[in-house]
C-alpha positions as CSV (number, residue, x, y, z in Angstrom):
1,X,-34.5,-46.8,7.3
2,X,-34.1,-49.4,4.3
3,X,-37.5,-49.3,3.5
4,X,-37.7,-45.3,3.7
5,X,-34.7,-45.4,1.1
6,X,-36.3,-47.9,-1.2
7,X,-39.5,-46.2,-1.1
8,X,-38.2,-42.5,-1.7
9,X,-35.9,-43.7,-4.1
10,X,-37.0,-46.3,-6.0
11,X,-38.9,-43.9,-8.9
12,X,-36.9,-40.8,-7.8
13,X,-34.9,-38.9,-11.0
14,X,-32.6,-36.2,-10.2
15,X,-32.8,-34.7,-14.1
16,X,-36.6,-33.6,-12.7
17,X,-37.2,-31.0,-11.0
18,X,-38.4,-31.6,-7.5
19,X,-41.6,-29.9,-7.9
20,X,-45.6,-31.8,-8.6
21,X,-46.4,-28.9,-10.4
22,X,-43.5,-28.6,-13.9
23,X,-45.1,-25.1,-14.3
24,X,-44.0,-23.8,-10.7
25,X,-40.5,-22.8,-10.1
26,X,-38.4,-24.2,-7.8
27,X,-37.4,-21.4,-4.9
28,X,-33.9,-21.9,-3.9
29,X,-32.6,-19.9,-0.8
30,X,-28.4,-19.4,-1.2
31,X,-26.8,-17.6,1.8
32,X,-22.9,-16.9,2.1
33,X,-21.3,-16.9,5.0
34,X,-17.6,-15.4,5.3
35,X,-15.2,-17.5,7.3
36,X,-11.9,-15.5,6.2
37,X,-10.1,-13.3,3.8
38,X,-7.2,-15.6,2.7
39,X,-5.6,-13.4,0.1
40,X,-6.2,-10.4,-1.7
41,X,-3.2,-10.7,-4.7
42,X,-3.1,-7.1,-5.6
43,X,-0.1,-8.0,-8.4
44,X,-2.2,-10.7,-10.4
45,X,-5.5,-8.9,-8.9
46,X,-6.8,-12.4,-7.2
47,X,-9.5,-11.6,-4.4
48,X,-9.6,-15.4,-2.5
49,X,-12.2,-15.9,0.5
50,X,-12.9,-19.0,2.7
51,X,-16.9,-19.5,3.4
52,X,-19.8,-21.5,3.0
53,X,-23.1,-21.4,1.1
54,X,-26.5,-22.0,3.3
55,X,-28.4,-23.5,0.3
56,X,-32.2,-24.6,1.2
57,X,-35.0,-25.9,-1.0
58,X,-38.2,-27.9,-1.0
59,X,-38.1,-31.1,-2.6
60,X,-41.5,-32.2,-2.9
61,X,-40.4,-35.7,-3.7
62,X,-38.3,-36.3,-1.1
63,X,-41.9,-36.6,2.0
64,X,-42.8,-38.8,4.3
65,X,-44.9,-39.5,7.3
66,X,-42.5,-40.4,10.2
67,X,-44.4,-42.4,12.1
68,X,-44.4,-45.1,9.4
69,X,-40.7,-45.5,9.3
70,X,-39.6,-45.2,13.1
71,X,-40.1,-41.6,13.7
72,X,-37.1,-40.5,11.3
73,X,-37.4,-37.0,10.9
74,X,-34.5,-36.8,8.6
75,X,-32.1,-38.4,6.8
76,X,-28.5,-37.5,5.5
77,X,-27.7,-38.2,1.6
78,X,-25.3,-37.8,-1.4
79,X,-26.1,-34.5,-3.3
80,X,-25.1,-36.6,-6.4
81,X,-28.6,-38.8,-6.0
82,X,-31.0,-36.0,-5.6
83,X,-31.7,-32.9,-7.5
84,X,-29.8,-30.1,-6.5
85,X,-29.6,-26.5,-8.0
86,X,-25.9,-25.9,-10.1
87,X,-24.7,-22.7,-8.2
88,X,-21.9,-21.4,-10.5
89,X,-19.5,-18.5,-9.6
90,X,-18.5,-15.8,-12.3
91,X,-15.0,-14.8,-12.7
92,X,-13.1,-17.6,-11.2
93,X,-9.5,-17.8,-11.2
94,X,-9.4,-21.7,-12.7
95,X,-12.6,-21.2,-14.8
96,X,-14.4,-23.6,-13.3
97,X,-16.7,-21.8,-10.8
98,X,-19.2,-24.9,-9.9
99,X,-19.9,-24.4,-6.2
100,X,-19.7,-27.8,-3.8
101,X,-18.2,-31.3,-4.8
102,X,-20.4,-33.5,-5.7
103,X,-18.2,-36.8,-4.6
104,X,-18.0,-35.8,-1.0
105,X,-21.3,-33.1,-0.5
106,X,-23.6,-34.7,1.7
107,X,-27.6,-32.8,2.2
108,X,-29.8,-33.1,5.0
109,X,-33.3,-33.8,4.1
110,X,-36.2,-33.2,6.6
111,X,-39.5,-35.7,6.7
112,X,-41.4,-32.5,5.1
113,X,-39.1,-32.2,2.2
114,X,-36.8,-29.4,3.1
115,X,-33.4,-29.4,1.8
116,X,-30.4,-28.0,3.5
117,X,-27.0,-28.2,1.4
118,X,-24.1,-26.6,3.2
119,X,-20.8,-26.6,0.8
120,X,-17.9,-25.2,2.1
121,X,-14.6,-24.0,-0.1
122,X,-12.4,-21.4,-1.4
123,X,-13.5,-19.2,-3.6
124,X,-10.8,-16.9,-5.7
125,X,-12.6,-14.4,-8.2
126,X,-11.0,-12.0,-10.6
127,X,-10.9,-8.2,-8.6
128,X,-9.8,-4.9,-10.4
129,X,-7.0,-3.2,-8.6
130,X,-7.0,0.4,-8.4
131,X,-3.6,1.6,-7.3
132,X,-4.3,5.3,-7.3
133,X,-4.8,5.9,-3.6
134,X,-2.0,2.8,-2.3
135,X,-0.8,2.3,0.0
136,X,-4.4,3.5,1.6
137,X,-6.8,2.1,-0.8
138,X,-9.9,0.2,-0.9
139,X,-11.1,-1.9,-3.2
140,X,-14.5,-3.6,-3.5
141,X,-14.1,-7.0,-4.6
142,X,-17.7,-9.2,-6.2
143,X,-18.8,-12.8,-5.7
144,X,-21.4,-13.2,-7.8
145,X,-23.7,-16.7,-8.6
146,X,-26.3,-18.0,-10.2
147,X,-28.4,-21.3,-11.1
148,X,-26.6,-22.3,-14.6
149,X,-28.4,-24.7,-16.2
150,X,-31.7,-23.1,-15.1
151,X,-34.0,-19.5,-15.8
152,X,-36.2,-17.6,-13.7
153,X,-39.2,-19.2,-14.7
154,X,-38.0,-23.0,-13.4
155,X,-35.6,-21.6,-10.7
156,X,-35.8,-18.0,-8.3
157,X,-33.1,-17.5,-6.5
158,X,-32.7,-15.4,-3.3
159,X,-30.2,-14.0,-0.5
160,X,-32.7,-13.3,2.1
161,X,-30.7,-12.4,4.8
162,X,-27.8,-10.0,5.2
163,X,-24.2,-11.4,4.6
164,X,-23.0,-11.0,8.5
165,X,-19.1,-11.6,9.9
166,X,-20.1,-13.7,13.1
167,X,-18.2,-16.2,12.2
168,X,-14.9,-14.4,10.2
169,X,-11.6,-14.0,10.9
170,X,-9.5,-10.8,10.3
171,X,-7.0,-10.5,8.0
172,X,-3.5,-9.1,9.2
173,X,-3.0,-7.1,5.7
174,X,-6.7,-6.2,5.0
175,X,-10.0,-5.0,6.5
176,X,-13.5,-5.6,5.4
177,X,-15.3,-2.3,6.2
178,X,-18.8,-3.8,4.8
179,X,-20.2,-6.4,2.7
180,X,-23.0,-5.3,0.5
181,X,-26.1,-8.1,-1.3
182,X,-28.0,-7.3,-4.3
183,X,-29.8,-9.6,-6.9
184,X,-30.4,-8.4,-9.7
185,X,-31.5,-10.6,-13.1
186,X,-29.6,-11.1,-16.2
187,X,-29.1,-13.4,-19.1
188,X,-32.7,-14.5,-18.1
189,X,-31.1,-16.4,-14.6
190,X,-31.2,-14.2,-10.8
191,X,-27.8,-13.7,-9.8
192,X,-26.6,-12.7,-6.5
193,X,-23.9,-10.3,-6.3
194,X,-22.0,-10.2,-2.7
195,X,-19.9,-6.9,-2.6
196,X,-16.9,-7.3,-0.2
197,X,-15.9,-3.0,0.6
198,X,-12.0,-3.8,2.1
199,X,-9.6,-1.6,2.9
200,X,-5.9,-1.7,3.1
201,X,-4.3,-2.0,6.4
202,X,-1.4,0.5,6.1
203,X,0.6,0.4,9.1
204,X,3.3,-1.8,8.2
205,X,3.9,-0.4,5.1
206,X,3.9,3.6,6.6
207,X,6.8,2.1,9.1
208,X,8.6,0.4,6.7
209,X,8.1,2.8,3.3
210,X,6.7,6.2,4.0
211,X,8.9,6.8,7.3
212,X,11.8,5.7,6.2
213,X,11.4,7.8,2.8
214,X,10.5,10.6,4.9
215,X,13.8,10.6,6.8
216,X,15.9,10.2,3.8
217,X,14.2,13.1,2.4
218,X,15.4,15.2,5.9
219,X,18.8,13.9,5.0
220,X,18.8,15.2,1.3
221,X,18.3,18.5,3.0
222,X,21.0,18.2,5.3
223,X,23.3,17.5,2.3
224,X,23.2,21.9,1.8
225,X,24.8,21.7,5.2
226,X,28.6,19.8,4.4
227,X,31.1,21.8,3.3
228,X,32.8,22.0,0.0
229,X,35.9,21.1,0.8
230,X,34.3,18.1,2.3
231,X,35.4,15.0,0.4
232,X,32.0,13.1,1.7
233,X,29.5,15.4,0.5
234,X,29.6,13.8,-3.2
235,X,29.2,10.0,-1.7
236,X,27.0,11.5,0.7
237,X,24.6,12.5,-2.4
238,X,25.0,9.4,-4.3
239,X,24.4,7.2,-1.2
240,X,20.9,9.4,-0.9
241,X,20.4,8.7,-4.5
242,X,20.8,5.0,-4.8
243,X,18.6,4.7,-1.7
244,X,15.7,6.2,-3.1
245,X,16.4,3.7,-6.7
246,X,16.2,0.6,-3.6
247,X,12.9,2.1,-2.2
248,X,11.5,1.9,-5.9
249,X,12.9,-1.8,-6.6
250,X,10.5,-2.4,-3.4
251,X,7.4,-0.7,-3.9
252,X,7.6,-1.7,-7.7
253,X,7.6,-5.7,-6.6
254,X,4.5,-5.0,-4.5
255,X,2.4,-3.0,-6.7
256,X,0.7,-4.6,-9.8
257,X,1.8,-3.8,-12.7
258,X,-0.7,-1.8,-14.3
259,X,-0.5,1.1,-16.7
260,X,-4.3,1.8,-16.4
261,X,-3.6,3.8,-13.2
262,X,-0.3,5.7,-11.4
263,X,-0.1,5.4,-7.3
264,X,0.2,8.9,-6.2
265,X,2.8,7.2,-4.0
266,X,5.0,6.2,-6.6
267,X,4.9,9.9,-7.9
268,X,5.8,10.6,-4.5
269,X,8.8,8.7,-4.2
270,X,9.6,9.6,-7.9
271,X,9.5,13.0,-7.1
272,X,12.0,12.7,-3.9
273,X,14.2,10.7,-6.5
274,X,14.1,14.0,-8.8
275,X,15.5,16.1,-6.1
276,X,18.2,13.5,-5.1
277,X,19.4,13.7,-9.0
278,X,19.0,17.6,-8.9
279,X,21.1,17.3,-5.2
280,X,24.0,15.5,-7.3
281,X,24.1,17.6,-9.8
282,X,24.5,20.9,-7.5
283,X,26.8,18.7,-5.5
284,X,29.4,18.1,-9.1
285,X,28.7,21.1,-10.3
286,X,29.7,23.2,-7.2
287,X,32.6,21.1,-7.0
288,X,33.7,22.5,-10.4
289,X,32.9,25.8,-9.8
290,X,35.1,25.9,-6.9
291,X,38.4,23.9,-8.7
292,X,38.0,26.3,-11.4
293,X,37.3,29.6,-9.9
294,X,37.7,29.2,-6.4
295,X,40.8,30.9,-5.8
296,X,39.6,34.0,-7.9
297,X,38.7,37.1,-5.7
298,X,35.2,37.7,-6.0
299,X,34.5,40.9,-7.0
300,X,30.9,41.1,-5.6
301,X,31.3,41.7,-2.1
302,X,27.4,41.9,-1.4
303,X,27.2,38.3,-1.9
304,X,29.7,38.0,1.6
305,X,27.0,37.0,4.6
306,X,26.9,38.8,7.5
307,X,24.0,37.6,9.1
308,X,26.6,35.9,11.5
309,X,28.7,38.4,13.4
310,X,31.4,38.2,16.0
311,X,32.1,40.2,18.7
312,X,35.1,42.5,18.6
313,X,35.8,42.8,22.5
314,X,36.5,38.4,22.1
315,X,39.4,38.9,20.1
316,X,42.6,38.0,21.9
317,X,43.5,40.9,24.2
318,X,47.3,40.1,23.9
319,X,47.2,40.0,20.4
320,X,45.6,43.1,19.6
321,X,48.4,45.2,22.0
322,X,51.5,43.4,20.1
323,X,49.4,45.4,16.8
324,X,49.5,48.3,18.8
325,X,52.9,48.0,19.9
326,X,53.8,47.1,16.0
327,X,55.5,43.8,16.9
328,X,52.8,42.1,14.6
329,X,51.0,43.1,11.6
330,X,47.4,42.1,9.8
331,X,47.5,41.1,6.6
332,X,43.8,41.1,4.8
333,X,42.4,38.3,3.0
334,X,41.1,38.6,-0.5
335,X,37.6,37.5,-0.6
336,X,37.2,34.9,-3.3
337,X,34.8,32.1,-4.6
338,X,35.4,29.3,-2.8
339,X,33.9,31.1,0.5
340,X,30.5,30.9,-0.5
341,X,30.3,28.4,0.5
342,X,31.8,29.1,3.6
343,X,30.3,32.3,4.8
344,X,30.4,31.3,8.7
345,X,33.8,31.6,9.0
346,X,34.3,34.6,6.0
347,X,32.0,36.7,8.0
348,X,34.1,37.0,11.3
349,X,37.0,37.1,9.1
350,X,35.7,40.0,7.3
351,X,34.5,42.0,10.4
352,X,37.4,41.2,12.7
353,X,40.0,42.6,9.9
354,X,37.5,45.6,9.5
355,X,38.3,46.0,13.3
356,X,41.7,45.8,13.3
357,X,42.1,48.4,10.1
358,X,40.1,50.8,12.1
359,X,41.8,50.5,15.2
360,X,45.4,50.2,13.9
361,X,45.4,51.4,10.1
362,X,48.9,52.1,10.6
363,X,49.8,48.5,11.1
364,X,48.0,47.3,8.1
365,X,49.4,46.1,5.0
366,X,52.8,45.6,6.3
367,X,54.8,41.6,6.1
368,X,53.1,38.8,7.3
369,X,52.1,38.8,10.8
370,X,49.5,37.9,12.9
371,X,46.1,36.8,11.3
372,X,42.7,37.0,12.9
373,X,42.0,33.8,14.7
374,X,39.4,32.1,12.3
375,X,36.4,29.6,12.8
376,X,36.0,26.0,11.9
377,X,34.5,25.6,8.6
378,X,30.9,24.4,9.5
């Protein structure tokens, strides 16, 4: 094994390229292989993967007969003491996108000269972030490499083979649908471009966002429901409100801030936050409307509902013969502003004294009596 060392090595410059022929290019075979999504940063738009290149070449400088030194087939050495081609990555996150360490890379070279160089790492690129479509967006983030310090005519690079995920693992927060390989040439050097298609896995955020904004929504409805009088119907509105200003604190900390695009999400929850402000102001504003004019008669009696109607016959029995007996008397209501917003209970009112004036005109009008029994404000 000494020997083979001394003799392979003893003339053997790693500034040359490993060919007989300087005219020939040296054909370099990179292949990537995806071990795991570790972070897709959508706020500083960081796409990060751990993998490993399959890098093969022919050294024709590096060949020997085994059967002169022991039948070694192989032998295992420092990628720092043999030629090796300087795979760079564009758009790195620390600018420094040199693929492999070259203090601890080891290669495994074969009697016939065949290289294999397998360096593992984590690559984070730069990825645009499209927040348009979020939370059910995909993205299609690029590794893309190349031979620096070499062109096409001393170094061809390929991608034979289709990037496959035998050997990934998933990602709780995203998907990789597909992963796409092209080489193309440019700046005079082959560079292969890895597209990785992922898509946004949206079920925690539709149970902890969308439902919950969906059921405050419901609520802001049931705010048309509480009754004027009702002291909690103006915190009841502001709670809504200052829920829907929490939900935006969230979604803004998770979203990148970018002014290049608007999440149809946001616009969503903006808009929900519009109607909570509009919600409020009816809310004051009827309030007012009531303490000013509330106790005025109304003069517009179409605006009284009766799409809610009582029967007549479910009037106390015992009631109505002490009218007809005159030992009690009705007294009619004036219908004023405040029961709009009550028009449940000014409904029956309304009919049942219609009733009564029919039935016993001639006890109508007269002192204070008995009153038609009324309904709960609802």
């Amino acid at each position: 094994m000494k020997n083979l060392f001394h003799d392979l090595f003893n003339t053997y410059d790693t500034r040359i390229r490993p060919v007989k022929d300087q005219s020939k290019p040296v054909k370099v075979s990179a292949e990537f292989v995806p071990m795991s999504l570790i972070d897709f940063d959508t706020k500083v738009q960081i796409f990060s993967v751990l993998g490993y290149f399959r890098v093969s070449w022919k050294d024709e400088l590096l060949t020997w007969k085994d059967e002169n030194y022991a039948r070694t087939n192989y032998i295992k050495i420092a990628t720092k003491e043999i030629w090796k081609p300087s795979l760079t990555i564009i758009k790195t996150v620390n600018g420094d996108g040199v693929v492999g360490n070259v203090a601890t890379d080891i290669a495994k070279v074969s009697a016939k000269g065949e290289v294999q160089w397998v360096p593992e790492g984590i690559y984070s690129v730069i990825c645009d972030v499209n927040i348009k479509y979020y939370p059910f967006d995909k993205r299609v983030c690029k590794i893309s490499f190349y031979v620096s310090d070499e062109t096409v005519t001393s170094v061809v690079l390929s991608h034979h083979n289709e990037v496959t995920l035998d050997e990934y693992t998933e990602n709780t927060a995203w998907k990789i649908i597909k992963i796409v390989r092209n080489r193309c040439t440019k700046y005079n050097s082959n560079f292969i471009d890895i597209d990785f298609h992922v898509l946004r896995r949206a079920g925690f955020t539709t149970f902890t966002l969308i439902m919950p904004l969906l059921m405050l929504a419901f609520l802001n409805i049931c705010l048309f429901l509480l009754p004027t009088g009702s002291g909690e119907k103006g915190s009841f509105a502001i709670t809504i409100f200052l829920s829907y200003g929490i939900f935006i604190t969230i979604i803004s900390n998770t979203l990148p801030k970018n002014s290049l695009q608007v999440s149809y999400f946001v616009l969503f929850v903006t808009l929900l936050l519009l109607l909570s402000v509009l919600s409020v102001f009816y809310t004051v504003l009827q309030a007012k409307l009531v303490a000013v004019f509330g106790n005025k008669e109304c003069t517009w009696k179409f605006l009284a509902s009766k799409s809610i109607t009582k029967d007549k016959t479910e009037i106390d029995s015992d009631k109505l013969k002490e009218v007809e007996n005159g030992q009690a008397t009705v007294t009619t209501k004036p219908y004023t502003w405040a029961m709009l917003s009550n028009y449940k209970r000014v409904s029956w009112i309304v009919e049942t004294e219609d009733f009564v004036k029919e039935a016993y005109p001639r006890n109508v009008g007269l002192s204070s009596g008995w009153r038609a029994p009324e309904l709960e404000t609802i």
